[in-house]
C-alpha positions as CSV (number, residue, x, y, z in Angstrom):
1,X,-57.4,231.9,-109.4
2,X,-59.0,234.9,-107.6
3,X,-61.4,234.5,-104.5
4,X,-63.8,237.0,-103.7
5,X,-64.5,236.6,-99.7
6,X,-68.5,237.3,-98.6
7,X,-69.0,240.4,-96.5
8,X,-71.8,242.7,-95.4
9,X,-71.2,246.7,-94.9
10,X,-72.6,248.4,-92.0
11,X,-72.0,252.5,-93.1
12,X,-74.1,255.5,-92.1
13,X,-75.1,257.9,-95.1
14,X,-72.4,259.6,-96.3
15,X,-69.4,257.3,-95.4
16,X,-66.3,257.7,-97.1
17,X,-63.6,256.4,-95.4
18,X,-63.3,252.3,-95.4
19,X,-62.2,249.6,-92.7
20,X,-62.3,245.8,-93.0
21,X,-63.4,244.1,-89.8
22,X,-62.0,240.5,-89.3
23,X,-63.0,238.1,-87.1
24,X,-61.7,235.3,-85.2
25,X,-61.1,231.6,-86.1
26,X,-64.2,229.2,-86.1
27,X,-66.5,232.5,-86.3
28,X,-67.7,235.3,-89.2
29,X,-68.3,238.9,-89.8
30,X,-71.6,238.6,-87.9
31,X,-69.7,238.2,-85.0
32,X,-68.7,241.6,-85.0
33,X,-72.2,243.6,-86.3
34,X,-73.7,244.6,-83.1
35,X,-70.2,246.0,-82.0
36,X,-69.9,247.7,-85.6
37,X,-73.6,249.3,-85.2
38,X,-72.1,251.0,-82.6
39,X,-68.5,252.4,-83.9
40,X,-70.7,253.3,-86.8
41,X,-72.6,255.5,-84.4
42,X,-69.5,256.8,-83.0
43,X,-67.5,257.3,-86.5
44,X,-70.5,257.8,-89.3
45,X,-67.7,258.5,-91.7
46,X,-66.5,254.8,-91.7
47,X,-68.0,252.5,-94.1
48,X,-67.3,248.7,-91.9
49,X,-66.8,246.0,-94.0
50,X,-67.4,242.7,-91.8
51,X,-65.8,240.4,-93.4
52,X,-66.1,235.9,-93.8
53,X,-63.0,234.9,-93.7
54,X,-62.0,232.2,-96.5
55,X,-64.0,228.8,-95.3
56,X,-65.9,230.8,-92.5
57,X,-69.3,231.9,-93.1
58,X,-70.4,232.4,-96.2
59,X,-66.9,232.6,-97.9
60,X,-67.1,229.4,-99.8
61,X,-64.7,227.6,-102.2
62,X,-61.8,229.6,-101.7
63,X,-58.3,227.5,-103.5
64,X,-55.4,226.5,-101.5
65,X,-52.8,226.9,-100.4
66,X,-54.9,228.2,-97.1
67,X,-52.4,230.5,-95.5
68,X,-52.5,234.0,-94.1
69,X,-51.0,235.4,-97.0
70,X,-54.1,233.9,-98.9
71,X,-56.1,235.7,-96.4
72,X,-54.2,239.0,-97.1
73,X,-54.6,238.6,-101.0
74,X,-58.6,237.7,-100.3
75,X,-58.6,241.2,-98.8
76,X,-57.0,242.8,-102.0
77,X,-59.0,241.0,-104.0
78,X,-61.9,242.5,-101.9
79,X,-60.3,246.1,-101.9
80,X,-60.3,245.9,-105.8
81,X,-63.7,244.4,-105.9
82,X,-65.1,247.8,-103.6
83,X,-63.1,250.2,-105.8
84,X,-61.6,251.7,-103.1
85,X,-58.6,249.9,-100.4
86,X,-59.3,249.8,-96.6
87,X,-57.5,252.5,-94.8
88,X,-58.4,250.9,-91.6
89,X,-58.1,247.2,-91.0
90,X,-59.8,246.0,-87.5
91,X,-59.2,242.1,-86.7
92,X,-59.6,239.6,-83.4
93,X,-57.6,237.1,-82.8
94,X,-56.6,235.1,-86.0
95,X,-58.2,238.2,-88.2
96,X,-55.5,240.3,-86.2
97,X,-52.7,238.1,-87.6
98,X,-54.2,238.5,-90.7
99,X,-54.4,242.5,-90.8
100,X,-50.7,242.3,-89.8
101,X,-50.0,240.2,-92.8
102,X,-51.9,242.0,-95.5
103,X,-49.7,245.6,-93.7
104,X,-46.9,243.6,-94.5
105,X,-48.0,242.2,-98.0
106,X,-48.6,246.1,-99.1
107,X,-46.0,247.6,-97.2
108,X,-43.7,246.5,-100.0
109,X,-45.5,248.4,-102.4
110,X,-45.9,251.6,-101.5
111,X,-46.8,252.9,-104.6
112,X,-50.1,250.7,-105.3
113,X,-53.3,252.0,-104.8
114,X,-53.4,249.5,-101.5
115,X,-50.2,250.3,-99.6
116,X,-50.7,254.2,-100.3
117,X,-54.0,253.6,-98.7
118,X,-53.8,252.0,-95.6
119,X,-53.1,254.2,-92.2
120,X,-53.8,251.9,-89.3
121,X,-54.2,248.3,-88.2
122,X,-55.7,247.0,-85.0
123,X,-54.8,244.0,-83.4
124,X,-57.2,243.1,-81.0
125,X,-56.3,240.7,-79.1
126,X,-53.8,238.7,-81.4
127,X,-50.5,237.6,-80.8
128,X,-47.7,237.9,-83.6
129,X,-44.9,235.7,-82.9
130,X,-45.5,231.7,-83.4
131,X,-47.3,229.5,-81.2
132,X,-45.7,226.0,-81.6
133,X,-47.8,224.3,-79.3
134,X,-50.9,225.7,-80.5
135,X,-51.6,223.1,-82.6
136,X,-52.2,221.0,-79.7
137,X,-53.1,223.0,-76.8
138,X,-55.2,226.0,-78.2
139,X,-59.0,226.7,-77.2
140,X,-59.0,226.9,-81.1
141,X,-57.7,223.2,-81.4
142,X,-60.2,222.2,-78.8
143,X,-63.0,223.7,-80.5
144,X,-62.0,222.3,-83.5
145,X,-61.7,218.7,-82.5
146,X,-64.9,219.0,-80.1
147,X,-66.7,220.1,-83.7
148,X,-65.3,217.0,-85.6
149,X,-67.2,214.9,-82.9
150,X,-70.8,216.6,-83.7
151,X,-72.6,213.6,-85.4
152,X,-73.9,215.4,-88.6
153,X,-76.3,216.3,-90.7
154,X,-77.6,217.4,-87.1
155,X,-81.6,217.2,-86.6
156,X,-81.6,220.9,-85.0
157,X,-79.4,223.4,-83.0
158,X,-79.8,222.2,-79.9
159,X,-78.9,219.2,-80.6
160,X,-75.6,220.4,-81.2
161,X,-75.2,222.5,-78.6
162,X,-76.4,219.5,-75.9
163,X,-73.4,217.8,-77.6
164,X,-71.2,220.1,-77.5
165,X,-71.6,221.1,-73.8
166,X,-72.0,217.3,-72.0
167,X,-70.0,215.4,-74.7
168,X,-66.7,217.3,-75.6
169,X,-67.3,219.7,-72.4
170,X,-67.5,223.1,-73.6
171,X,-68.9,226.1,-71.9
172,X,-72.7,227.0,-72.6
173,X,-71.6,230.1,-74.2
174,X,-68.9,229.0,-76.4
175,X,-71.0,225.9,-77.7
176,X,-73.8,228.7,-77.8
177,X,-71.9,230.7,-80.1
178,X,-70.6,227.7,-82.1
179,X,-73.9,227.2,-83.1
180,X,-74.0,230.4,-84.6
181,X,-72.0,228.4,-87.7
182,X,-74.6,226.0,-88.3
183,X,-76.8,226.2,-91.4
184,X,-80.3,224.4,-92.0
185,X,-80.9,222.6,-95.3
186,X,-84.3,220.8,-95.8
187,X,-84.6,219.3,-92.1
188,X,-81.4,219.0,-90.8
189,X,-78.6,220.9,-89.9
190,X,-74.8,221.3,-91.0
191,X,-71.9,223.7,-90.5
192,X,-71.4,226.8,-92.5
193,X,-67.5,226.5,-92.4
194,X,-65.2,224.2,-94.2
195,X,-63.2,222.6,-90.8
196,X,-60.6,221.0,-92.8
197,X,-59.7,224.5,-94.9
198,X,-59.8,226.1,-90.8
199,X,-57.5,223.5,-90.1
200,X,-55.2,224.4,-92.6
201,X,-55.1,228.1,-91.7
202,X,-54.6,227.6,-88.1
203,X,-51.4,225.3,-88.9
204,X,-50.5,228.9,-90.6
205,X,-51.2,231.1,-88.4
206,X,-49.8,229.1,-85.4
207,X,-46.6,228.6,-87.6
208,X,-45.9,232.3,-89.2
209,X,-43.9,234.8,-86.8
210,X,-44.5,238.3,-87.7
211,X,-42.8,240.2,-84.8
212,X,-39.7,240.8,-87.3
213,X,-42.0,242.8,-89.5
214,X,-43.5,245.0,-86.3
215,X,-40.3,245.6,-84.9
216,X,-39.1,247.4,-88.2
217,X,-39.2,251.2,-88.7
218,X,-41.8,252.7,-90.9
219,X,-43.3,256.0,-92.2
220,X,-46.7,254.0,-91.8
221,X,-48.7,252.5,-91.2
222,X,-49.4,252.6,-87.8
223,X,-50.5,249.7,-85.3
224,X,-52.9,249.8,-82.3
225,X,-52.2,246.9,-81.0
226,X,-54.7,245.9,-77.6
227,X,-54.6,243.5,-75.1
228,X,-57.5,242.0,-72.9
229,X,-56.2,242.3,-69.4
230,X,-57.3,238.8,-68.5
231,X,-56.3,237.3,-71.9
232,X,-54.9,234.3,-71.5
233,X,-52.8,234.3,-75.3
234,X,-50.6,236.9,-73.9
235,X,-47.8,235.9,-71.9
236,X,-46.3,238.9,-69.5
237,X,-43.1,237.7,-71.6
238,X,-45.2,238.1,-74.9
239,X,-46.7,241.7,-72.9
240,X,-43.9,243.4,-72.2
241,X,-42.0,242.6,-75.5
242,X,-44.8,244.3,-77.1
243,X,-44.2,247.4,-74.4
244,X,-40.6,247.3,-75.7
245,X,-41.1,247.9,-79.3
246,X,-39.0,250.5,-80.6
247,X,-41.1,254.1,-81.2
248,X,-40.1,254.3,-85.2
249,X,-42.3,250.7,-85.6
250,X,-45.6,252.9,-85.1
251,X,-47.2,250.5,-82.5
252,X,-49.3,251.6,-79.9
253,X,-49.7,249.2,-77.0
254,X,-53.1,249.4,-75.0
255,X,-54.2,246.9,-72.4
256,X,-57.6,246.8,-72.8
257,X,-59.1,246.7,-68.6
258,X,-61.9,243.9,-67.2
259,X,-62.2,242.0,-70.7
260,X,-60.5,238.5,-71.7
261,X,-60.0,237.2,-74.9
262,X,-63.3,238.8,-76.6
263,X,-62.8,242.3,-76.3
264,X,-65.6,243.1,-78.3
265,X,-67.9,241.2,-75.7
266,X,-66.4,241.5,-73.0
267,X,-65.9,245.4,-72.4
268,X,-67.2,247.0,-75.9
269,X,-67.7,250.6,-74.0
270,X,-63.7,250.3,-73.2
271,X,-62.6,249.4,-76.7
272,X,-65.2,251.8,-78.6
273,X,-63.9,254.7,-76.6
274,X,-60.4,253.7,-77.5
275,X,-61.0,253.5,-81.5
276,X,-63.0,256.7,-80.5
277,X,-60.5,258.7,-79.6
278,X,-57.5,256.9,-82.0
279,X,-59.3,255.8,-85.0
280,X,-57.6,257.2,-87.8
């Protein structure tokens, strides 16, 4: 069975090139369309596909198994769907995993319409390797389990966000943007995102290592790979393993300066001048 993810294009007339923009766990592609207003600006020939990640958003009723790969096979099932593959692929955190997979995924088939395509990957802020104690330890886990306490149907946002912040402890802004998820139906209020299917893909994502595939020579594509200078993912193990990659793998390493984890919040003048000046 096929799944068809929900999205939303933010182009300029004329557009002709295409880039998927993926978000992070626990959000959607409107976490990304005031920052993709502005690289629109910047690049008016990119057509920006923001896209819901399967049981994020509106991306409803996607099968198992819930895995990155079935993130990367959404996207090509998306590519198809648009008539035309991305050449650019732009994800945050767990999106960045993902554009590494679907690289890898249509890397070993150069001659489809979807591997000939695609030119460049950025990895914003997303470590590659495995994470064994992430199931555990992450913000993402925290989140997650701070969500599962939200008494629901909720009767508004705030609510929510009052629970979020005095009952499980999280900052204004994250429970804030948490809130972001939540959807009204008649009165009352419930989340957007399937947790348990979120669940599932972080297992994945905290389980898959795919430093093997970066570390391998290729003719393309090629990776930008950027890390926030107070991220707190990124090891200065983790950092200067990614330095050390080997020229023929085609990754760029860019420490992205004054932003943590949310690069795209946190310094969006550094990180559009980069994809300025390097976006393919």
């Amino acid at each position: 069975m096929t799944f068809l993810p929900a999205f939303r294009v933010v182009e300029a007339p004329g557009a002709s090139k295409l880039a998927f923009v993926l978000h992070g766990a626990l959000g959607s592609g409107q976490n990304f369309g005031r920052y993709a207003q502005k690289l629109a600006e910047l690049r008016p020939d990119y057509r920006l596909v923001l896209v819901d990640l399967r049981h994020h958003g509106r991306s409803r009723g996607a099968p198992p198994p819930n895995t990155l790969a079935a993130c990367a096979r959404d996207l090509l099932q998306l590519g198809e769907h648009m008539g035309q593959p991305p050449g650019v692929l732009i994800g945050h955190s767990f999106g960045g995993k993902v554009a590494v997979e679907y690289a890898r995924q249509v890397a070993g088939s150069a001659a489809s319409p979807a591997g000939r395509a695609l030119q460049q990957v950025w990895v914003l802020d997303a470590v590659p390797g495995q994470q064994p104690d992430g199931e555990q330890n992450s913000e993402v886990a925290a989140v997650i389990r701070a969500v599962r306490a939200v008494p629901m149907p909720a009767a508004s946002r705030r609510d929510v966000v009052n629970h979020l912040i005095n009952q499980s402890h999280l900052s204004s802004g994250l429970a804030e943007w948490m809130a972001t998820n939540l959807e009204r139906q008649a009165d009352v209020y419930h989340w957007l995102f399937n947790l348990d299917g979120i669940e599932e893909l972080m297992l994945d994502y905290f389980r898959v290592d795919l430093w093997s595939y970066l570390e391998q020579a290729r003719s393309g594509p090629e990776f930008q790979l950027v890390v926030a200078e107070r991220s707190d993912r990124w090891t200065p193990e983790l950092r200067e393993r990614a330095r050390k990659l080997p020229p023929q793998a085609r990754v760029h390493y860019h420490d992205l300066p004054n932003s943590g984890h949310w690069v795209h919040v946190d310094n969006p003048a550094a990180l559009l001048a980069l994809m300025q000046q390097h976006l393919s």
